[in-house]
N, C-alpha and C positions, 0 to 999 in steps of 0.2 A: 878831096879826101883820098882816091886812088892815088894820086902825087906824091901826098903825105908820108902814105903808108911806103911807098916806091922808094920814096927818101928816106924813112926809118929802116930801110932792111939795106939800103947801100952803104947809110951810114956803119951799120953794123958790119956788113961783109969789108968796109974799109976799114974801119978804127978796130975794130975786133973786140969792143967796148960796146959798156951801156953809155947810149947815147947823151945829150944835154935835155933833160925831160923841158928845160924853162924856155929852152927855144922851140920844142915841139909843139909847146901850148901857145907858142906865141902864134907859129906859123897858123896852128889850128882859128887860133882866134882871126887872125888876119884872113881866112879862107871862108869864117864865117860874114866877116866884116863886109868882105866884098860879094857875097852871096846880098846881102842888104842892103847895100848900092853906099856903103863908106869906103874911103880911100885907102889904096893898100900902100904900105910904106915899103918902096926898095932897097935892101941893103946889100952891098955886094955878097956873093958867097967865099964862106969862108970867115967874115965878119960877126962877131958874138956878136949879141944885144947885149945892152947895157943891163945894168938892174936899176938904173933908177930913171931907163927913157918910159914915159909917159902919153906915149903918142898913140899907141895902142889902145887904151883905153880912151882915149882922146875920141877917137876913129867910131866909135861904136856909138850909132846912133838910136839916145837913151830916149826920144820922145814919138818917134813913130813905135816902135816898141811899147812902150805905153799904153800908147793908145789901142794899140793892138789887143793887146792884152784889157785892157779896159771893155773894150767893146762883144769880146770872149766873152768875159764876166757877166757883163749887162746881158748877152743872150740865155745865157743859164738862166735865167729868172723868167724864162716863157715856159707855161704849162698848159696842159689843156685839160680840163674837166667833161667825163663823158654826160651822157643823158642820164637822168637816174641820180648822177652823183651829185655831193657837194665837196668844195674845196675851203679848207679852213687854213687862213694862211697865221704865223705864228712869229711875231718878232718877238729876238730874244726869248723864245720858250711861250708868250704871251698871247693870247686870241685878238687880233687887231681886225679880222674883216673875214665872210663869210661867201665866197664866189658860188655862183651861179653856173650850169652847165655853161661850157665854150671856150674859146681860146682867151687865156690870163696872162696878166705879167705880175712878178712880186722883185722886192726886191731881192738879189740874189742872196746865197749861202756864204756867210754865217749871219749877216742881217738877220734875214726874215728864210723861213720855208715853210711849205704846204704840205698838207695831211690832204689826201683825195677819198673819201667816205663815200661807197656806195650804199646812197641813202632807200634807195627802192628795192633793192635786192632782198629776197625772198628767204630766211636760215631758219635752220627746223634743228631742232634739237629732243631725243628719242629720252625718254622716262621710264625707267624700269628693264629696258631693252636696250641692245647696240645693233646693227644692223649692219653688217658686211658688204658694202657696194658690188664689189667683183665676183663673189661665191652667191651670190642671194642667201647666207644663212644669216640668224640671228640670233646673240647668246643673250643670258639672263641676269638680269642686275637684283639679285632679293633684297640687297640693301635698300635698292631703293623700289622694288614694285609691294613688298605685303606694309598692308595697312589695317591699320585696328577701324572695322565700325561701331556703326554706333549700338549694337547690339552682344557687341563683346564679341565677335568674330573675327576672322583674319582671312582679308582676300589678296588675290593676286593679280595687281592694275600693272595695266602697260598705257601709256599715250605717247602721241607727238604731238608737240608746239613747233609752231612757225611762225615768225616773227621779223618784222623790219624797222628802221628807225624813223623818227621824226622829229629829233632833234640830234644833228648833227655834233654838238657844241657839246651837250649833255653826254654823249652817247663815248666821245674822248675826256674830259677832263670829269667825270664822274664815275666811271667804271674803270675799276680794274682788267677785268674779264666781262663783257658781255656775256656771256654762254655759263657762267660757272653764278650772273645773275640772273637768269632767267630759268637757269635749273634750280638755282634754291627758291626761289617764288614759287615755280611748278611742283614741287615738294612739298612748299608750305600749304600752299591754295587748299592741292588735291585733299592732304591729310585732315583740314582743316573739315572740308564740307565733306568726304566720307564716314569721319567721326561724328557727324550728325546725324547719318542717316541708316537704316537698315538695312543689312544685306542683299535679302531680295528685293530690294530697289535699288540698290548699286548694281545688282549683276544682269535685272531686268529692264524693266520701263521705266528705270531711274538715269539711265547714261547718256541719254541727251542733254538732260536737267543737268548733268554734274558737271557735264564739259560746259554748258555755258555759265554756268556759277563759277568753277575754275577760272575761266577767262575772264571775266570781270575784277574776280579776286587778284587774280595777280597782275592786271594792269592797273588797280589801286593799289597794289605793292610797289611796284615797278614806279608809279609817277609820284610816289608819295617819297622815294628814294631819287627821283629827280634822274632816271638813268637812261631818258632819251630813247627809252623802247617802245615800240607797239604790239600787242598781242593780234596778232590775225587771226589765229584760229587755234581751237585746242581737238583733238581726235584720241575718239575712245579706241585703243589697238585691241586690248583684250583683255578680259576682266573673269576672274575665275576662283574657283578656292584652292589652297596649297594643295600640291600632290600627294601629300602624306595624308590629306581625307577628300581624299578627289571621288573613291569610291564609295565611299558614305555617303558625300555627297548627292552621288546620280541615284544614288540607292532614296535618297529623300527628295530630290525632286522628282522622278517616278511616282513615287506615292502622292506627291502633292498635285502631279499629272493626274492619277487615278479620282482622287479625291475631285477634282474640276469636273472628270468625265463624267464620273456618276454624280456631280451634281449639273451637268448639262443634259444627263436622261432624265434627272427627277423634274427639272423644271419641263422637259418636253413632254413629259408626262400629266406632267400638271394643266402645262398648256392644252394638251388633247381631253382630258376626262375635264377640267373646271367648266368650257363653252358648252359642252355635252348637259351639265349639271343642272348649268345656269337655264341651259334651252329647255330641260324638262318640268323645270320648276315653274318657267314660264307659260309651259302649256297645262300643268296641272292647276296653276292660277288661273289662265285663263278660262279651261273646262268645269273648276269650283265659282265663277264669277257667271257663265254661261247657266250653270244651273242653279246657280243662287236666282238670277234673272227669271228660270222659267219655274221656277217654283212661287218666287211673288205674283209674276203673270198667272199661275194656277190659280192661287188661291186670291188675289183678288178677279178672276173671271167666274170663280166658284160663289165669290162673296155678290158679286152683279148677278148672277145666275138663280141664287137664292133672293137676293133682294125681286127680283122679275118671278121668280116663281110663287112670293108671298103676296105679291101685290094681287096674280091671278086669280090666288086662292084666296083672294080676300073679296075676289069681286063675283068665282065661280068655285065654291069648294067641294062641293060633289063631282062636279068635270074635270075639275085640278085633279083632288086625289085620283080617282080613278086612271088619270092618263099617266100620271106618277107610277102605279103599280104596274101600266102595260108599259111605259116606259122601264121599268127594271126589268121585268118580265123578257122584255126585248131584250134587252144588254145580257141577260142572265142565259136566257137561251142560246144567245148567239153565239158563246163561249165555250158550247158543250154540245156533245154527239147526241143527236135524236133519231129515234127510233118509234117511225109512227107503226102501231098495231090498228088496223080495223075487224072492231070485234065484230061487227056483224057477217061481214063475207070472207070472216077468214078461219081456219082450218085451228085443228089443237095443236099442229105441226109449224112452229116458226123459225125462220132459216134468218139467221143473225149473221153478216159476217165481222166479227171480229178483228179480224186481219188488217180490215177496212179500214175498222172505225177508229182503229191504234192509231193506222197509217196518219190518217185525218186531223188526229188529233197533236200527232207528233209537229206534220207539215202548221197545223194552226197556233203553235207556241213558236217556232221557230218564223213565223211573221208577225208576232208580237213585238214592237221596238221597246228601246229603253224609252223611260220620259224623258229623261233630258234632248236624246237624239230627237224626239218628234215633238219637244217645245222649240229645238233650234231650226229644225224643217218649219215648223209654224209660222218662227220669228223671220228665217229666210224670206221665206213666199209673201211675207209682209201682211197678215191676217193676226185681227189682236185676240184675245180669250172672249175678247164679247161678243165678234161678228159668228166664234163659233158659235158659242150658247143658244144667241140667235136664230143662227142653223139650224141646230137641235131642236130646238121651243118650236119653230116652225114644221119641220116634218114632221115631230110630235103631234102635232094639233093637225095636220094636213091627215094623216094617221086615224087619227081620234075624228072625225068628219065621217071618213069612209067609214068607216065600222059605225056610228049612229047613221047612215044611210041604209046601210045593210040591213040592220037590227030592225026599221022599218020596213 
């Protein structure tokens, strides 16, 4: 080629002319000919070529070149498919086979070519919100975050969906836009099951519920459209009411705060004073059942006491009655301050202490017990109304003995 070029600028500094362009191409072809290992034909210098020698093109070796070329071709058609991915190869426009990660061959271009589908790869797509990778800010989409619920109000939803495919086939010749499908789903789902439901359950203890409803819903949209999507997961970003009654808002859930609080005092309230109630009720039943108990015990030991007293008097009734009267006599005395006077050695002067006999009398009501206390002491100690009677009836008569020994 430097030859060539050495020869076009001599010929010009000679002839002072433009050169013979048909012999420059000839020379050129003949300098490629023998770069290819074809014969160079020598013609003196000075000698034009003809126009109609043929030897030139004779010279040009048309079938390693071919092949050459052929076999260029044939390698074009190696491609490799990563992990993850799948490779859809397409002759003439048409789905003919479905490669597997690894190294492929197709046949080459315009034949057949491959589409390479990262079918595992992870794309998330934001609703309601954009989200700035390199600033961390994020602006607002109202078109698409307020939503009517089902209580006639209007909240303000943000999520993200992410999403991968599983069917590769589907996922090209079904879709126009993948992303511009899975945002009108995400649209539809969302609108669909917050106009079901009430406010404060969208904005509370409702948002787990709704992303997994969401998700469902619009992977039945999505396969019912054949578009070779998967939903992986839906996230609630943030759910709130429009700015223009953001303040009312807070203003109404505080009260509905307040309203909790003091219904979380009433019930602890309730919880402290009901067990309290319940326990008192309990021991006033048990102390009306304790003396219902020693009130029958009374009056049937009363009723045996009487039956034992008539029998006696039926068998002694001068001795009976009589020990009846020192019997009361006893009980009757026992209960009240005495004051023995002896008239015969004793003076017109008698010295009383009063003081005393208060005091005595004060101390002897103040160890009086209640009945019920001293039928529960009874019942305790395990002695029934008759072993007392018995008691009684005996020192009675033990009583009534010494005094007719006396009397003798």
């Amino acid at each position: 080629m430097h030859n060539v070029l050495k020869r076009f600028k001599n010929l010009i500094a000679a002839e002072e002319g433009p050169p013979d362009l048909d012999e420059l191409f000839k020379d050129l072809k003949s300098k490629f000919n023998s770069l290819l290992g074809g014969k160079k034909i020598q013609r003196p210098r000075g000698v034009p070529n003809q126009p109609n020698d043929s030897n030139g093109a004779d010279s040009i070796p048309v079938g390693p070149i071919s092949l050459i070329v052929l076999l260029i071709w044939m390698a074009t058609g190696f491609y490799i498919v990563d992990q993850g991915s799948r490779g859809v190869v397409l002759r003439f426009g048409k789905n003919t086979e479905i490669t597997q990660p690894g190294p492929r061959w197709h046949i080459p271009y315009p034949i057949e070519t491959v589409e390479i589908v990262n079918q595992e790869q992870v794309r998330t797509i934001e609703v309601g919100y954009r989200s700035s990778g390199s600033m961390g800010t994020t602006s607002q989409e109202l078109r698409e975050s307020l939503m009517l619920t089902g209580d006639e109000n209007i909240i303000d939803l943000q999520f993200a969906v992410q999403y991968n495919l599983k069917s590769v086939q589907d996922y090209l010749f079904n879709n126009r836009s993948a992303e511009s499908s899975v945002r009108g789903a995400a649209e539809t789902a969302i609108r669909e099951i917050v106009g079901k439901n009430q406010m404060d359950f969208v904005l509370y203890e409702g948002r787990e519920e709704i992303a997994v409803k969401t998700k469902a819903l619009m992977q039945e949209v999505l396969d019912r459209y054949m578009t070779g999507i998967n939903i992986s997961s839906v996230t609630m970003q943030n759910a709130q009411p429009p700015e223009q009654v953001q303040a009312s808002f807070d203003d109404a859930v505080k009260a509905k705060q307040d309203l909790e609080r003091q219904k979380n005092e009433g019930q602890a309230y309730a919880n402290d004073i009901v067990p309290k109630a319940k326990g008192s009720a309990s021991r006033l039943l048990a102390e009306a059942n304790g003396y219902k108990v020693s009130v029958e015990n009374e009056a049937k030991g009363n009723s045996s006491r009487f039956d034992q007293i008539l029998a006696e008097y039926n068998r002694a009734p001068e001795v009976t009655r009589k020990r009846l009267f020192l019997e009361a006599q006893e009980q009757i005395m026992s209960a009240v301050s005495k004051v023995i006077v002896d008239q015969k050695g004793s003076n017109s002067l008698l010295y009383l202490p009063l003081d005393k006999i208060i005091g005595q009398k004060s101390e002897l009501n103040a160890d009086q017990k209640d009945p019920s206390q001293a039928a529960n002491q009874t019942s305790g100690k395990g002695d029934s109304a008759s072993d007392v009677i018995n008691s009684i009836t005996e020192r009675s008569r033990g009583a009534f003995r010494a005094r007719e020994r006396d009397s003798r």
